[in-house]
C-alpha positions, 0 to 999 in steps of 0.5 A: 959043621962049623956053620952048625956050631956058630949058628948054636952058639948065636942062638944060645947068646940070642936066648941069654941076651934077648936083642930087638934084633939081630942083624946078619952080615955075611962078609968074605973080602966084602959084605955079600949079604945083610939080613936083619932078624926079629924077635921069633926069626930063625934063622935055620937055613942060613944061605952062604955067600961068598966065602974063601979070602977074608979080610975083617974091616969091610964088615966093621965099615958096614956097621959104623956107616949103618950100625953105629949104635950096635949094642954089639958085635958077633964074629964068626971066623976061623981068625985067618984074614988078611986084614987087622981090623980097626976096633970099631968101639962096639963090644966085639965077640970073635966066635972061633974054632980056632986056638991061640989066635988073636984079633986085638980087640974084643973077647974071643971064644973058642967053640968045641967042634969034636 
């Protein structure tokens, strides 16, 4: 349910924004994949990997070392890690079911999951 709901909420920020790309960083305490989407590119049957412990900054050193001109980013957790990121000075969005949880940085915005 909570895959449905971030893949909704992206999709609805990809309509209103309109990127030339999108790159897809599934991440756990490490990246596991990277897929870069077009314009067109859905993204439907997203495949998961990994999963289970989080730790945040390994995600954002992915993007400083291959992304470091990213318009911005959009992170979808339920908050619990097991790391402080560090504010990597890219417009960060925290896509979450879960309440009165903060990062830091960046703007969170809680998705209705009921």
């Amino acid at each position: 349910r909570e895959l449905a709901a971030y893949t909704a909420e992206v999709l609805g920020i990809l309509e209103e924004t309109s990127p030339d790309r999108i790159v897809l960083i599934q991440c756990d305490t490490a990246v596991r994949r990277v897929e870069d989407l077009r314009p067109g590119e859905g993204f439907d049957s997203i495949e998961v990997e990994g999963r289970g412990g989080t730790k945040f900054q390994p995600a954002f050193d992915w993007i400083a070392a291959n992304l470091p001109q990213a318009a911005a980013i959009v992170y979808a957790t339920d908050l619990a890690a097991a790391d402080e990121p560090v504010d990597p000075g890219i417009p960060t969005i925290w896509l979450t079911p879960t309440r009165g949880r903060s990062t830091g940085f960046g703007e969170v915005v809680t998705l209705d999951l009921a």
